[in-house]
N, C-alpha and C positions, 0 to 999 in steps of 0.2 A: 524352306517352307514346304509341307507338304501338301501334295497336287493331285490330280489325274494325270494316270503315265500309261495305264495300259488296260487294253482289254481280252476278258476273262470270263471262259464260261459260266453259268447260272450254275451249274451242280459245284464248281469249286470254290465260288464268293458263297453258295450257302454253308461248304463245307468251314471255310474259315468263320462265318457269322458264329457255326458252333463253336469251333473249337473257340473264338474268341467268348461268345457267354458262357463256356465253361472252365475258363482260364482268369474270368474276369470275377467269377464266383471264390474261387479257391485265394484268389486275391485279397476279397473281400473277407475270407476265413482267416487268413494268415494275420492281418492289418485286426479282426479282433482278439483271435487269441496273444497277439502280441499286447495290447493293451491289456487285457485281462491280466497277463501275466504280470504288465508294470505295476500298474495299479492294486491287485486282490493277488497275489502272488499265492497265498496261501489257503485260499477261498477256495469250496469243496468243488465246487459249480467250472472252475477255473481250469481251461481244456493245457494241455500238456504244448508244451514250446514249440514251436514248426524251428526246426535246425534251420540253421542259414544256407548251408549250401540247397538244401532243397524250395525254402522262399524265393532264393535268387533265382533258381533257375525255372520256376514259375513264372516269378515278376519278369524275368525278361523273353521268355516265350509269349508273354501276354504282349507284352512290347512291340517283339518282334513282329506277331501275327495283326495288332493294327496296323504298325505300316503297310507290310504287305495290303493287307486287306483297304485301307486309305487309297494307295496308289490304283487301285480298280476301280473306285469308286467316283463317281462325279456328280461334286457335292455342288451346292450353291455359290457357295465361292468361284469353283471351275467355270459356272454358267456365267458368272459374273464377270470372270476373267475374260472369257472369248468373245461376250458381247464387248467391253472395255474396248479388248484390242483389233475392235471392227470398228471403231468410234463410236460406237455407240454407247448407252447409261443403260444400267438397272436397279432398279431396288426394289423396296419391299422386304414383309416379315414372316415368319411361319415358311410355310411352302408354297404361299403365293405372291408374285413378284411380276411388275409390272417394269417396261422400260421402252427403251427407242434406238432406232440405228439409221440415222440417216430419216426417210420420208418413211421407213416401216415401223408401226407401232408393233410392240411385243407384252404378249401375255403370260407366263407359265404358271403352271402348278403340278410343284415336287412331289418325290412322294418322299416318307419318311427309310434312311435306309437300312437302320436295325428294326424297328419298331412294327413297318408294314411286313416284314416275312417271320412266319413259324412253321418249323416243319413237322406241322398235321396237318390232315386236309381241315379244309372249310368251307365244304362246297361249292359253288356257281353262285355268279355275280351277270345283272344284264345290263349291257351297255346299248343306246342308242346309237347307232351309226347311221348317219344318211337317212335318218328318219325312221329305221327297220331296227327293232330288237333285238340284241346278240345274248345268246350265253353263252357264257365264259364260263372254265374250269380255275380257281382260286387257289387250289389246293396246296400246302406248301411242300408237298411231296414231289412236284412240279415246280421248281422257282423260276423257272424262264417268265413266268407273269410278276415278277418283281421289272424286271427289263421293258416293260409298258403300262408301269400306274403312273409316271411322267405326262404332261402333256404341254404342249408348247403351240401358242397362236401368232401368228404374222400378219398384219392387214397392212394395204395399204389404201388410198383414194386413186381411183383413176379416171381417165374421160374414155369414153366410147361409145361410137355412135350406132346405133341399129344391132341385132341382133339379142337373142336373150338370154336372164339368167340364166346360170347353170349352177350344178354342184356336184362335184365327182369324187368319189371315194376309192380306196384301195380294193382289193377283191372284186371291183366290177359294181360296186354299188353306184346310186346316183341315175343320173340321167343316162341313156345310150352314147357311145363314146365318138364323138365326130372321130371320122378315118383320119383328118388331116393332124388329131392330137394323138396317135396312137403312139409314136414316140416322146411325147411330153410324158401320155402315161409309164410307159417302159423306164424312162430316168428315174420320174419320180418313185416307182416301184425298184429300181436300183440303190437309191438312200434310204427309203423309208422302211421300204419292206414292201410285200404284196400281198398282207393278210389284211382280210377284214376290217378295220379300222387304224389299220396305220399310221394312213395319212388320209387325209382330204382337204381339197382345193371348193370354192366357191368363188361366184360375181355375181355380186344384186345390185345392178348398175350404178353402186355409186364407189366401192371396196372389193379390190380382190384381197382373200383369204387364203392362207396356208394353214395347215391344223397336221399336226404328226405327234405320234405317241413316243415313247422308248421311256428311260429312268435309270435311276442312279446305279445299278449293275451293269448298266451297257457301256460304264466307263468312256474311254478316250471316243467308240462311237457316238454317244451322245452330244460329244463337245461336236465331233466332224457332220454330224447332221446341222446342230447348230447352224455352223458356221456357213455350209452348205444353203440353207435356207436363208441366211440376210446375205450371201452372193446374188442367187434368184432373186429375192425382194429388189436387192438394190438396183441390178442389172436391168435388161432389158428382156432378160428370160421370159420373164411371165408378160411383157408385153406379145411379143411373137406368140407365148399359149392362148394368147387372149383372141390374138386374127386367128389363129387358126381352129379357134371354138365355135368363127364364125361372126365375131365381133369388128362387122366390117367398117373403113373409114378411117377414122384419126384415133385410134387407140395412143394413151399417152396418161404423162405422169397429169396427177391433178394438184394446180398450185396453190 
């Protein structure tokens, strides 16, 4: 069965996305002139026979270059897989997919992974982060923003007494960063990334929140963030983030 096996720069999954829609085209030439020729053999219109040695070794170039290109990719099945084998469930249709792992509820939404990149530009897209408008470069002359139209939600319930909300984002957005989290920040900037909207964490006293970006180019990384974030959820990680946000008292799961 094929899977997520490895990861792969953005400029070389764009390079196969070509070489695959222009292999998958030539495909689709050879599969009509060959009917033509069954069928209207002698029809003016009727394109000249593609020799077999050069069909085959099209059709299995084309072959060859999905696998490859498959195994970098982490597709909804792979997400499906790693939550599975955390014990947790997911489902859902399209590219949005709802599920659970333990006391963490889970959100995500894929992005598409032929469909969402072409390589011309298409200018700048704005995202809200932390409340503050970003622009973004979209361009597919750049495909590293295929590696972050993903996004993935974690929440759980918890109890905690005194202290207040907060909400903290990658790059420093958000609220000013208690000193006693400045190592919370550092991890979570170790998995997620440290740009701009990577990831962000919240507590509106009744759900802590996990929010991180990545997608389906980011291959086998996207599965190890996963996995990575319903460790946190389930552990006791993000209770200790939570005292040390200042959330004094009986910080604890909510039953």
């Amino acid at each position: 069965m094929l899977a997520c096996k490895y990861d792969a720069p953005a400029l070389f999954l764009a390079l196969l996305w070509f070489l695959a829609y222009s292999l998958a085209i030539g495909c689709a030439l050879i599969v009509i002139a060959a009917m033509q020729n069954l069928f209207f053999p002698g029809h003016p219109l009727t394109p000249p026979q593609v020799p077999f040695t050069e069909a085959f070794v099209i059709i299995l170039a084309f072959a060859v270059i999905v696998v490859i290109w498959r195994a970098c990719l982490c597709l909804k099945s792979d997400i499906r897989n790693a939550i599975e084998r955390s014990g947790g469930k997911l489902w859902g249709s399209g590219g949005r997919l709802k599920g659970w792992a333990g006391d963490t509820s889970i959100e995500a939404t894929l992005d598409r992974f032929f469909l969402d990149y072409w390589p011309t530009p298409r200018g700048r897209r704005t995202d809200v982060i932390c409340g503050e408008e970003i622009d973004r470069h979209c361009g597919g002359f750049d495909p590293r923003y295929m590696r972050r139209l993903a996004l993935v939600r974690l929440w759980t319930r918890v109890q905690a007494q005194g202290g207040d909300d907060f909400r903290i984002c990658s790059g420093g957005g958000g609220q000013p960063i208690n000193p006693n989290a400045v190592a919370h920040i550092a991890n979570l900037d170790s998995v997620f990334g440290n740009e701009a909207g990577d990831w962000e964490m919240s507590f509106d006293g009744i759900a802590f929140t996990l929010t991180f970006r990545s997608g389906s180019w980011e291959g086998k990384t996207f599965i190890r963030k996963i996995n990575w974030a319903i460790a946190f959820m389930r552990g006791d990680g993000f209770l200790t983030l939570l005292n040390d946000f200042g959330k004094p008292g009986d910080a604890g799961r909510s039953s």
